[in-house]
C-alpha positions as CSV (number, residue, x, y, z in Angstrom):
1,X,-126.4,-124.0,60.6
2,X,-129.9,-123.6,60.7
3,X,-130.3,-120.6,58.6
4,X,-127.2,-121.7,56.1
5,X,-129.2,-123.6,53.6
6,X,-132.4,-121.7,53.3
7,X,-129.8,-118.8,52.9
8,X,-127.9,-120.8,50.0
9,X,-131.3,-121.9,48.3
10,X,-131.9,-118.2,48.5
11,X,-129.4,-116.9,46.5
12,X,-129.1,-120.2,44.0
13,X,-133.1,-119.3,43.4
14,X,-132.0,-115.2,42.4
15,X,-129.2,-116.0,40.5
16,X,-131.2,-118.5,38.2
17,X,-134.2,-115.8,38.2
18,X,-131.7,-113.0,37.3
19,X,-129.3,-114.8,35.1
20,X,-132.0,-117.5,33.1
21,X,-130.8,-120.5,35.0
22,X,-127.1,-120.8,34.7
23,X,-126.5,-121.3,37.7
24,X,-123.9,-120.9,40.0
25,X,-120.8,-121.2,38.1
26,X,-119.3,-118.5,38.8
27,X,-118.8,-119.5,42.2
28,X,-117.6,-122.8,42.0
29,X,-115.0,-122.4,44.0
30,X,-117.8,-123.0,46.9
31,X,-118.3,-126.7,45.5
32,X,-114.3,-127.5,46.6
33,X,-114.5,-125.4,50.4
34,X,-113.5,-128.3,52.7
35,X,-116.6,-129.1,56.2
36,X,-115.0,-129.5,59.3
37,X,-116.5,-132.8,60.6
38,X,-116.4,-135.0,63.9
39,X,-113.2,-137.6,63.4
40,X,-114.1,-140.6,61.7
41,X,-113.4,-142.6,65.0
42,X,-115.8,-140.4,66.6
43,X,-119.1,-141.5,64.4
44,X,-117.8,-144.9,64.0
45,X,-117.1,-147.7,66.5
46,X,-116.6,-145.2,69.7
47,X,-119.8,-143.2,69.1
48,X,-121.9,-145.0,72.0
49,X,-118.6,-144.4,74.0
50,X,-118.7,-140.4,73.5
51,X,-120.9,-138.4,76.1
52,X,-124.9,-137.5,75.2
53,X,-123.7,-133.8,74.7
54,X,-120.8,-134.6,72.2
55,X,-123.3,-138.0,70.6
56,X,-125.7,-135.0,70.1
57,X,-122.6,-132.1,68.3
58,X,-121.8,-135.7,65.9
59,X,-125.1,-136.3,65.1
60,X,-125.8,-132.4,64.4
61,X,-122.7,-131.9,62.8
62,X,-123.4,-134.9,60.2
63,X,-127.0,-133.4,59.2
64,X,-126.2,-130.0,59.0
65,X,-123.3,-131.2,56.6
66,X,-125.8,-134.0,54.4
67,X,-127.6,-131.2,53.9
68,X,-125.2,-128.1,52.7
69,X,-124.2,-131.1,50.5
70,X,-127.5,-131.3,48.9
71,X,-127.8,-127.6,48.3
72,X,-124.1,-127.7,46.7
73,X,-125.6,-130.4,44.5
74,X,-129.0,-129.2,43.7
75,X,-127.6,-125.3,42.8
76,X,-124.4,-126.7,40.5
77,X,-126.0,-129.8,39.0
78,X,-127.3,-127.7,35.7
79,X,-124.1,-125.7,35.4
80,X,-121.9,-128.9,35.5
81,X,-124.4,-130.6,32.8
82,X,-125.1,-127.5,30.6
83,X,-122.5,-125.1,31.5
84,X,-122.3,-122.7,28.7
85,X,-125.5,-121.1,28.1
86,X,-126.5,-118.8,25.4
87,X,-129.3,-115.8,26.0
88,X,-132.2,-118.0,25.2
89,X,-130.8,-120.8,27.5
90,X,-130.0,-123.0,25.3
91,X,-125.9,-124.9,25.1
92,X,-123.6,-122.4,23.0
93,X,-122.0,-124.9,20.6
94,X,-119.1,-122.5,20.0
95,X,-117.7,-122.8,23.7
96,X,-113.9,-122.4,24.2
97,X,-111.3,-124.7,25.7
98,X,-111.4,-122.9,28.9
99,X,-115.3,-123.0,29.0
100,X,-114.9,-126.5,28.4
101,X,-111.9,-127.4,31.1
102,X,-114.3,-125.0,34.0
103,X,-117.2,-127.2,32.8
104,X,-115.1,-130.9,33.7
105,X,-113.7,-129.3,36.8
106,X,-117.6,-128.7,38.4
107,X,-118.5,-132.1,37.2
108,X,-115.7,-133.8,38.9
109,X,-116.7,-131.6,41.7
110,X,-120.2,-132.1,41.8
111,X,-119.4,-136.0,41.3
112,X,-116.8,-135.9,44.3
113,X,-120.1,-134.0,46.4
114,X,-122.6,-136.7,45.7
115,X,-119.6,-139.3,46.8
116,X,-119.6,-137.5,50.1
117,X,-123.3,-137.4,50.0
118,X,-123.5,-141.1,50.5
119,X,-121.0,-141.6,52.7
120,X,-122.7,-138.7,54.7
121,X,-126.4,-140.1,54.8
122,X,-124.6,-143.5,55.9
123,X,-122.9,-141.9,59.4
124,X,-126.4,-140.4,59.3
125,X,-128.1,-143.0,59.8
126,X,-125.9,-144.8,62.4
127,X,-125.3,-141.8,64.5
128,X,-128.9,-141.0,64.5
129,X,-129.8,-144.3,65.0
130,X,-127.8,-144.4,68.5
131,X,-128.1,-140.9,69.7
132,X,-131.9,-140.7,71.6
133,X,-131.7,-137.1,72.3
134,X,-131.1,-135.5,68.6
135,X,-133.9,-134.3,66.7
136,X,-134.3,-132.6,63.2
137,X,-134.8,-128.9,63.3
138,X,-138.7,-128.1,63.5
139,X,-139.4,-131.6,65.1
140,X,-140.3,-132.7,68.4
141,X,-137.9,-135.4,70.3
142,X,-139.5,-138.4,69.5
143,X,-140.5,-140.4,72.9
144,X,-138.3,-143.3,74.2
145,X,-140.2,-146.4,74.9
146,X,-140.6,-146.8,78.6
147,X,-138.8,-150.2,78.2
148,X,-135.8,-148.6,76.9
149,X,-135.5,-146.4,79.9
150,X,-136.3,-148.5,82.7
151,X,-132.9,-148.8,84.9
152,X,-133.1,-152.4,85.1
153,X,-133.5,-152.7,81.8
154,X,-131.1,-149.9,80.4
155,X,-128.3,-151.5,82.7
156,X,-129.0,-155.0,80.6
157,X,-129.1,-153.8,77.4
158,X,-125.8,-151.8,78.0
159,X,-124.0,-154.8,79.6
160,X,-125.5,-156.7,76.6
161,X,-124.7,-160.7,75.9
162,X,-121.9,-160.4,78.7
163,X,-124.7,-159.7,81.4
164,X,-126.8,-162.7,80.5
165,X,-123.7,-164.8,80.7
166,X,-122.2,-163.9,84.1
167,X,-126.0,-164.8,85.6
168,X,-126.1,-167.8,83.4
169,X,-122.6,-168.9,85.1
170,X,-123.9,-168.1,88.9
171,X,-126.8,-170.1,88.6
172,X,-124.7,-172.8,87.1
173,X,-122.5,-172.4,90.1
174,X,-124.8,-172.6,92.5
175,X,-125.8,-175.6,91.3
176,X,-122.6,-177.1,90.8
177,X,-121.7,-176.4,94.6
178,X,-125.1,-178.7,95.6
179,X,-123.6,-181.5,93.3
180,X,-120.3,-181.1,94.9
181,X,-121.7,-180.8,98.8
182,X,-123.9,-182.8,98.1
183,X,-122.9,-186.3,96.9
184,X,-126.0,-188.6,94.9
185,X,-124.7,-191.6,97.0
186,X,-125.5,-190.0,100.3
187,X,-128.6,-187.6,99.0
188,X,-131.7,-188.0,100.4
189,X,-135.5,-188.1,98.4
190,X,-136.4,-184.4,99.9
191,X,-132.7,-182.8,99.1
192,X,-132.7,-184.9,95.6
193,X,-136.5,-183.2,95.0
194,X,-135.4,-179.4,96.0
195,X,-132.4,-179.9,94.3
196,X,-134.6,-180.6,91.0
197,X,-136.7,-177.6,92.3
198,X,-133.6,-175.5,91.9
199,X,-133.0,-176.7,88.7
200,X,-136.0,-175.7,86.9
201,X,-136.1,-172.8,88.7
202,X,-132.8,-171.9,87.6
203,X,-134.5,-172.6,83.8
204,X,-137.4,-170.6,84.1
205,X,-135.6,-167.4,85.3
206,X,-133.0,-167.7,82.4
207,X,-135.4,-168.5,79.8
208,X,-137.5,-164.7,80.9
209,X,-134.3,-163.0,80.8
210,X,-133.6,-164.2,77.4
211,X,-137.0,-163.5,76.4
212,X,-137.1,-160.2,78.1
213,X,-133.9,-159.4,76.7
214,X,-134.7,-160.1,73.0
215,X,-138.3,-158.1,73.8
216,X,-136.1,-155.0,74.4
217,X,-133.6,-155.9,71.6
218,X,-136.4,-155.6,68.7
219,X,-138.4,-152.3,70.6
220,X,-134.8,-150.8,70.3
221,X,-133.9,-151.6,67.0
222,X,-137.8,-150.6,66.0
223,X,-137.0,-147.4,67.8
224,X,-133.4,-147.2,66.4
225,X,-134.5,-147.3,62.7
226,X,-137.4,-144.8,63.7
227,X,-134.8,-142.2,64.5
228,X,-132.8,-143.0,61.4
229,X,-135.5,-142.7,59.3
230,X,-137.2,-139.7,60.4
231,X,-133.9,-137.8,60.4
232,X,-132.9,-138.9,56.5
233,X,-136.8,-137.7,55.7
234,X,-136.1,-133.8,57.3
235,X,-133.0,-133.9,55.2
236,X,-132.9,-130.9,52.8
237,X,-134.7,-131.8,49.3
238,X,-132.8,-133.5,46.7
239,X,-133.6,-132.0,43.4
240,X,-135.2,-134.1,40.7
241,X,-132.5,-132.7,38.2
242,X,-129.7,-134.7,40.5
243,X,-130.1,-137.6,38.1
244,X,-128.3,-135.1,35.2
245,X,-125.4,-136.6,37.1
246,X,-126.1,-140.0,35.4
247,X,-124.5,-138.9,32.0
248,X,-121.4,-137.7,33.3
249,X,-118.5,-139.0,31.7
250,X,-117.5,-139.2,34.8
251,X,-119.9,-141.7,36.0
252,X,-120.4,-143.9,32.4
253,X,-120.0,-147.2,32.2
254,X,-118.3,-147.4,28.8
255,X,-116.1,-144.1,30.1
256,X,-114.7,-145.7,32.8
257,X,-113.5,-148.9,30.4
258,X,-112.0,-145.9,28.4
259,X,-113.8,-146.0,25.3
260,X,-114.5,-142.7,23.0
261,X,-117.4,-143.5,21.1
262,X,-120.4,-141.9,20.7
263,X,-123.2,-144.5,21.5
264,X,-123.1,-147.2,25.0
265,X,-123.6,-149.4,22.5
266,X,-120.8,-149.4,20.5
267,X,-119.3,-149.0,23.8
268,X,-120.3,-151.9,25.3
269,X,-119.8,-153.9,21.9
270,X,-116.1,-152.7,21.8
271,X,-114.7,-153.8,25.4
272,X,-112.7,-156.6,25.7
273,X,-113.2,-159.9,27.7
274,X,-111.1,-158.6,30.6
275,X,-113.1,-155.1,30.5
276,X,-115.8,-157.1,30.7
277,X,-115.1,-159.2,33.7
278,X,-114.8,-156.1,35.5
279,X,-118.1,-154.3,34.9
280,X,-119.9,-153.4,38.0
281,X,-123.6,-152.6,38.3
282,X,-124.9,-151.0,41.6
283,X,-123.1,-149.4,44.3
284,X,-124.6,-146.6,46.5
285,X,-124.1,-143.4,43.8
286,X,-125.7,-145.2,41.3
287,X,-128.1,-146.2,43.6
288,X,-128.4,-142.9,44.9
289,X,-129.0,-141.1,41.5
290,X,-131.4,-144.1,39.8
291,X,-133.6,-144.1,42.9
292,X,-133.8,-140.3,42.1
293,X,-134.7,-140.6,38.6
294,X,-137.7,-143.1,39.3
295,X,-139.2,-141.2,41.8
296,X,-139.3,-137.9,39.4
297,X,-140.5,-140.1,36.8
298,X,-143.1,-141.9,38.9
299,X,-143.9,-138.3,39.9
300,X,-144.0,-137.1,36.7
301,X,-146.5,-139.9,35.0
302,X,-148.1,-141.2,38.0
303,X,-151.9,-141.2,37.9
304,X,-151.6,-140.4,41.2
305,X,-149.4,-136.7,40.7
306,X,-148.8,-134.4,43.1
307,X,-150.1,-131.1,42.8
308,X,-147.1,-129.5,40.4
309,X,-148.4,-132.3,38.1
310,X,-152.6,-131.5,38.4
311,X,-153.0,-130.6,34.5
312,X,-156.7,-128.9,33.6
313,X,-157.6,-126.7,30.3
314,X,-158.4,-123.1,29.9
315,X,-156.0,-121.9,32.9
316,X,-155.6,-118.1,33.8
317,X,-152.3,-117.3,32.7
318,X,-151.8,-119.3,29.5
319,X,-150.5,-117.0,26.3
320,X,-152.4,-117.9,23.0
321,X,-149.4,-119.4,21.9
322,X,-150.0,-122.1,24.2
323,X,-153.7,-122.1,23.6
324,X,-153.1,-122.6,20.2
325,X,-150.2,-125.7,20.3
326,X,-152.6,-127.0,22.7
327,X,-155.3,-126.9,20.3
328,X,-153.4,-128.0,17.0
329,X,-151.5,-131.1,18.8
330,X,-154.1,-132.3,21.0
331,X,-151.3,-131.8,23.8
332,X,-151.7,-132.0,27.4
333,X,-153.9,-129.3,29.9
334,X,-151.5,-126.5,31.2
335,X,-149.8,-127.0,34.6
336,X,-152.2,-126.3,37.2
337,X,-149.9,-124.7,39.9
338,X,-151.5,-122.9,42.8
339,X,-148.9,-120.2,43.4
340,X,-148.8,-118.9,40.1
341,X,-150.1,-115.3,39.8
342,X,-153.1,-114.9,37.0
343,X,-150.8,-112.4,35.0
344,X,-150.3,-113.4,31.6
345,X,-146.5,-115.0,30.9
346,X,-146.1,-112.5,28.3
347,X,-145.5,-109.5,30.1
348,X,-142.7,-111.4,32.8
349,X,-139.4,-109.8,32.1
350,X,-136.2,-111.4,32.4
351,X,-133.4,-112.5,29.8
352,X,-135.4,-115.5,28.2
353,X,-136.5,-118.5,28.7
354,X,-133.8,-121.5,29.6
355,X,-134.6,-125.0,30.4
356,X,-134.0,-124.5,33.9
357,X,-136.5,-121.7,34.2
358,X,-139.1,-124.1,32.2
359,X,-139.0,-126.7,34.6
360,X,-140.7,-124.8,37.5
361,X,-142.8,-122.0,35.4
362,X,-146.3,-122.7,34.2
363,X,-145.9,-124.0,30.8
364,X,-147.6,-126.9,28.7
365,X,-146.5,-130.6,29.3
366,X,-144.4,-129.9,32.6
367,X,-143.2,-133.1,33.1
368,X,-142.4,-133.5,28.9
369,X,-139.7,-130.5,29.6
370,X,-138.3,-132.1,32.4
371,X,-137.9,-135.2,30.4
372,X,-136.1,-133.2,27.6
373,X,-133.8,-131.8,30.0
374,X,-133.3,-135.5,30.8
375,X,-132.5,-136.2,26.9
376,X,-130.1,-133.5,27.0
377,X,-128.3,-134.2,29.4
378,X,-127.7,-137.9,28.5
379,X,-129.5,-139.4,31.5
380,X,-131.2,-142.3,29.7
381,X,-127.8,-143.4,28.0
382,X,-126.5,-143.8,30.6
383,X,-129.3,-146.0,32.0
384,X,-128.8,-148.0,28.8
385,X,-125.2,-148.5,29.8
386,X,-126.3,-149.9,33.2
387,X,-129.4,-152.1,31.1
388,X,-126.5,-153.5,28.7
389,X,-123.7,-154.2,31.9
390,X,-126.7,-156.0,33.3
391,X,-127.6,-157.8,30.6
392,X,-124.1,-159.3,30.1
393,X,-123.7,-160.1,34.0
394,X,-127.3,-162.0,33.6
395,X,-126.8,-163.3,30.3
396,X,-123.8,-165.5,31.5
397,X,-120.6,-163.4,30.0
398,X,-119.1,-162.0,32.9
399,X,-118.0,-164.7,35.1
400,X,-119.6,-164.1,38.5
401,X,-117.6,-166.2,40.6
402,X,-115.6,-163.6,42.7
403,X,-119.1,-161.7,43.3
404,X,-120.1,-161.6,46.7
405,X,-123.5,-161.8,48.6
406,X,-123.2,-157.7,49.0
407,X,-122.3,-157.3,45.4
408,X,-125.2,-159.6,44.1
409,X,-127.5,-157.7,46.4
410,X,-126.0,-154.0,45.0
411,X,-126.7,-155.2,41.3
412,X,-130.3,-156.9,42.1
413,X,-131.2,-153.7,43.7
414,X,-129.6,-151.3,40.7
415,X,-131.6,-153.8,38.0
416,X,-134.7,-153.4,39.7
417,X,-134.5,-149.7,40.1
418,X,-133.2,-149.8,35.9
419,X,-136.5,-152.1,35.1
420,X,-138.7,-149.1,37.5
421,X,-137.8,-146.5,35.1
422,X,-137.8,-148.2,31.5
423,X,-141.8,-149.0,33.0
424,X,-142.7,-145.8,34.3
425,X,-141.6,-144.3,30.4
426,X,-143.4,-147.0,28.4
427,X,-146.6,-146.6,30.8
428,X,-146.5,-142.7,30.8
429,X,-150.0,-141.7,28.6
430,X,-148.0,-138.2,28.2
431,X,-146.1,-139.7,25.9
432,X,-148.5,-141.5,23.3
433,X,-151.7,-138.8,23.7
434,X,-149.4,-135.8,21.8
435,X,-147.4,-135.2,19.4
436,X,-145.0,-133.6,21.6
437,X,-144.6,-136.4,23.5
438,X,-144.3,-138.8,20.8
439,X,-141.6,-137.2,19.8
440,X,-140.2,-137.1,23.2
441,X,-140.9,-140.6,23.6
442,X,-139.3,-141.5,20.4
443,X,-136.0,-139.8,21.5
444,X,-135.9,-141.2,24.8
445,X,-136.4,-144.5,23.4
446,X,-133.4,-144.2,20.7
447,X,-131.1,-143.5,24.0
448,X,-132.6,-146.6,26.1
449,X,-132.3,-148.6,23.2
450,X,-129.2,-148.1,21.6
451,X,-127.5,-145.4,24.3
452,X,-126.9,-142.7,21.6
453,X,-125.3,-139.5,23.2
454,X,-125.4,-136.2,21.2
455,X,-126.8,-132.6,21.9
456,X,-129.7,-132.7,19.5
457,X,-132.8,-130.0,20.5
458,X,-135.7,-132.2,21.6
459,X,-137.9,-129.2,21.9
460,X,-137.6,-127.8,18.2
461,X,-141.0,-128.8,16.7
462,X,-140.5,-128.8,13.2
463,X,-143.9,-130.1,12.1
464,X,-142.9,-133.7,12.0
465,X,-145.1,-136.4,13.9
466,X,-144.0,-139.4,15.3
467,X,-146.0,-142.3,14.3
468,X,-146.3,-145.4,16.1
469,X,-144.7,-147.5,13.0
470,X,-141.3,-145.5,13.8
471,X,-141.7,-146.4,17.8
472,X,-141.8,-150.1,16.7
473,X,-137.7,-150.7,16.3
474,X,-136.7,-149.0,19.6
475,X,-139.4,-151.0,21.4
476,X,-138.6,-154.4,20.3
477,X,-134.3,-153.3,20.6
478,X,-135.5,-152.6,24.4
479,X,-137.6,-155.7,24.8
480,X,-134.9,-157.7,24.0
481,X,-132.1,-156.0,26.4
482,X,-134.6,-156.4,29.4
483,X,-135.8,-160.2,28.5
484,X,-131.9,-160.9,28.6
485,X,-131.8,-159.6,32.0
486,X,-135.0,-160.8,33.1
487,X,-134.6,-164.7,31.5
488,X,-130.8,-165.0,32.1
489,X,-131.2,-164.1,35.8
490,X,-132.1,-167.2,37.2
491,X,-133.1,-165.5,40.3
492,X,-135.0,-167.2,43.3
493,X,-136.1,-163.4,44.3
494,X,-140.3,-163.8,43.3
495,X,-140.8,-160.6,43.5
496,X,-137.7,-159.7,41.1
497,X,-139.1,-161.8,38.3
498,X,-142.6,-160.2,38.9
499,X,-141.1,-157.1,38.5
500,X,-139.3,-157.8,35.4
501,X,-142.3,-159.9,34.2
502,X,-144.1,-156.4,34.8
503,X,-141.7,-154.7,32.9
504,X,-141.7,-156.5,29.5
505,X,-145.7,-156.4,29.7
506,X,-145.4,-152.7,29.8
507,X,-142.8,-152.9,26.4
C-alpha cells in the first residue's frame, strides 16, 4: 500500500510527459476496479468494540483507500473534462459518437470516485479519531496524554456516564440507609452534625468526579480531533485541477432539473416553481470541489504565493518569444520555479504543448493558464449556477420551510465558499496589469455573470485588448447576483455578512 500511489503518480506523470497530457484514458477501466474495504459495521458504531490490532487494519485500510482515490481522481480528471485531444493539445471538435460515449462514461466515473472520496475522508476521520495507535506513513505516533492513559482514568472514561451514575446511587444509598436507621425524632445533635458531614462530603467527591471527568472529556476530544486532523493532512495531494469536476453535466445545477440550454442562466430562468422548490446548494461534493477551487485560486493570486507562484523578469530559460509578449503586453514576470533546468524551452522535445503540460512547465502568467484551463472546462458556470440557486433560496423564492438546521448549515457554508472565489478573481492584480489577463478576466467574468458554457480558445491572442469600459456590464450583472444573496439573507452569522460585505467591496 505504501508504494501503490507514488507507483500510480509515476506512471500518470510518464504517460502525460510521453503522450502531451491526455491522460489516462486508455486505462479507464482502472477508475471502475472495485477496493476491498472493512464492513461498514466495522468503521461505524462497533469500531471502539473491534480489537487495537483490527482498529489499526480499519483505520489503515481507510487511508490507504482515500488516497488511491485521490490518485484515480487527480490522473483521470483532464481526460474526463477534455478527452479528445488533438497533437497540439487542444479539444478535437470533430470527435465521434464513441469518443463522446468513452468521454461520459469517465465522467460518471470520476464523479462516482469523488462520491466515494467523501464518504472515505468521513470514516477517516472517525476511525482515526478513535484508534490511538495508527499513524500516517513517515509520521511518528503522536503521544497520548498521560491523563488519557492513567488506569483510573481509562476505566472511567470507558464506563462513561454509567460509571458516574452507579457512584452517584451508592452514595445516595448510603445516605438513605442513615435516614432510614436513623430516625430525626430519636437523632441526637452529634449523629444529626456527622450525618450533615456525610452529606457534603458526599457533594464534594461527586462534584471532582464530574469535574475530573469533563477535564478528561475535552483533553480527549482535543486529542481525538488531533489525530483526525493530522491523518486527513498526510492524505495524498488533491490536484488543483479537481475542481474541472464542477462543470460536469453531471454535477450542474440546471442539468440535474433537466434543462438543455446553453447558459445557467437561461437555465435557471427556465425551471419551473416545483424545480425550483427543490434546488439544493451545498452538500459535501460540492463542498469538497469549491473548497478546492478557492484554495488554487487563493494560491494562484495571493500576495502571499507559494514558491510555484514567485514571478521575477529576465529568467534563464525563457525563449524570445516569451521575452517579447512580455515586453509588448506589459504581462507578468516568468514563473520562477527552482527545479527547472537553465536549458532553453526550445530545444525540449515531445509532441507539443497541451494545457495540461502548461500548467506545471515554466511559462509566462502560470496561474492565467491555469485559469483558462478553468474557462474551458466550464468551472466558473458552474459556480454561477450555485451563485443564482443561492440567490433564489436568499432572495425568498424557494420556500425554506422543510430546510433543516444541517441543510441551512450545508448552504451557508457552500455560499461562503461561492462569495471566497468571486473575491479572490475580482482582487487578483494578474488580471487588470496585462492584457492577457484582461482578456482572461473578461471571459471568466461572462461565465460568473451570465453562466455561458461553450468551448471558445481563451488563449488565442488575436490582438484585441480588453478595456475596462467592456468589464463594466459583467461587473455590475455579478454585483447584483451577490447583493441578492448577501441582502436577502437575513442572517444572524456576523461573520457571514462581513464576508459578503467584503465581497461586494471587491466588485
Amino acid at each position: 500500500p505504501l508504494q501503490l500511489c507514488p507507483l500510480f503518480r509515476l506512471l500518470a506523470t510518464c504517460n502525460d510527459t510521453q503522450y502531451g497530457g491526455q491522460g489516462l484514458s486508455e486505462v479507464d477501466a482502472l477508475l471502475g476496479c472495485p477496493l476491498l474495504l472493512p464492513s461498514e459495521s466495522s468503521v461505524g458504531d462497533d469500531f471502539q468494540h473491534l480489537p487495537p490490532a483490527k482498529q489499526w487494519t480499519a483505520t489503515a485500510s481507510i487511508f490507504f483507500a482515500t488516497c488511491w482515490c485521490r490518485e484515480l481522481i487527480n490522473a483521470f480528471i483532464f481526460s474526463a473534462a477534455f478527452p479528445v485531444i488533438g497533437v497540439e493539445g487542444k479539444v478535437n471538435p470533430s470527435a465521434d459518437e464513441s469518443q463522446i460515449c468513452n468521454q461520459e462514461d469517465i465522467r460518471n466515473k470520476v464523479v462516482g470516485r469523488i462520491r466515494t472520496l467523501v464518504e472515505l475522508e468521513e470514516e477517516l476521520r472517525f476511525t482515526a479519531s478513535k484508534c490511538f495507535d495508527f499513524s500516517p506513513p513517515g509520521l511518528a505516533p503522536l503521544p497520548t496524554p498521560k491523563e488519557l492513559i492513567d488506569s483510573q482514568s481509562n476505566a472511567d472514561t470507558l464506563i462513561g456516564e454509567h460509571d458516574s451514575e452507579t457512584q452517584g446511587r451508592d452514595s445516595m444509598g448510603v445516605l438513605s440507609v442513615i435516614n432510614d436507621g436513623s430516625p430525626q425524632t430519636k437523632m441526637s445533635k452529634e449523629e444529626r452534625k456527622a450525618m450533615d458531614a456525610i452529606k457534603k462530603a458526599a457533594k464534594r467527591e461527586a462534584a471532582e468526579r464530574m469535574k475530573s471527568k469533563t477535564k478528561r472529556m475535552k483533553i480527549r476530544q482535543k486529542h481525538e480531533t488531533a489525530l483526525s486532523e493530522r491523518s486527513i493532512s498526510a492524505l495524498r495531494p488533491l490536484s488543483s485541477l479537481a475542481c474541472l469536476a464542477l462543470g460536469f453535466p453531471e454535477l450542474s445545477i440546471v442539468g440535474q432539473a433537466g434543462s438543455a440550454v446553453s447558459s445557467s442562466q437561461q437555465g435557471m430562468m427556465s425551471l419551473g416553481s416545483s424545480q425550483l422548490q427543490n434546488l439544493h446548494v451545498g452538500g459535501p461534493l460540492t463542498t469538497l470541489l469549491l473548497t478546492q477551487l478557492n484554495n488554487s485560486l487563493s494560491g494562484m493570486f495571493s500576495d502571499k504565493k507559494p514558491v510555484a507562484f514567485h514571478f521575477r523578469s529576465n529568467k534563464p530559460g525563457a525563449t524570445s518569444d516569451d521575452r517579447e509578449m512580455e515586453r509588448k503586453e506589459n504581462d507578468m514576470d516568468l514563473v520562477n520555479n527552482p527545479y527547472e533546468s537553465n536549458e532553453s524551452k526550445e530545444g525540449k522535445g515531445g509532441n507539443g504543448s497541451s494545457l495540461f503540460d502548461s500548467l506545471d512547465s515554466n511559462v509566462p502568467n502560470d496561474s492565467l493558464n491555469m485559469l483558462e484551463t478553468y474557462l474551458a472546462g466550464n468551472v466558473f458556470a458552474s459556480v454561477h449556477e450555485h451563485l443564482a440557486a443561492a440567490a433564489e433560496i436568499c432572495g425568498g423564492n424557494i420556500n425554506k420551510a422543510n430546510y433543516d438546521q444541517d441543510r441551512e448549515e450545508e448552504t451557508k457554508q457552500c455560499i461562503c465558499l461561492l462569495l471566497g472565489c468571486v473575491t479572490a478573481l475580482v482582487r487578483a492584480k494578474e488580471l487588470t496589469s496585462s492584457t492577457r489577463g484582461r482578456k482572461c478576466l473578461a471571459s471568466v467574468l461572462k461565465q460568473l455573470s451570465v453562466g455561458e458554457r461553450d468551448r471558445q480558445d481563451t488563449t488565442k491572442t488575436n490582438g484585441i485588448r480588453v478595456s475596462f469600459q467592456y468589464l463594466i456590464k459583467p461587473l455590475s450583472d455579478l454585483f447584483d447576483l451577490a447583493e441578492e444573496i448577501v441582502v436577502g439573507g437575513e442572517s444572524d452569522d456576523i461573520l457571514f455578512v462581513m464576508q459578503g460585505v467584503g465581497c461586494l467591496e471587491s466588485i
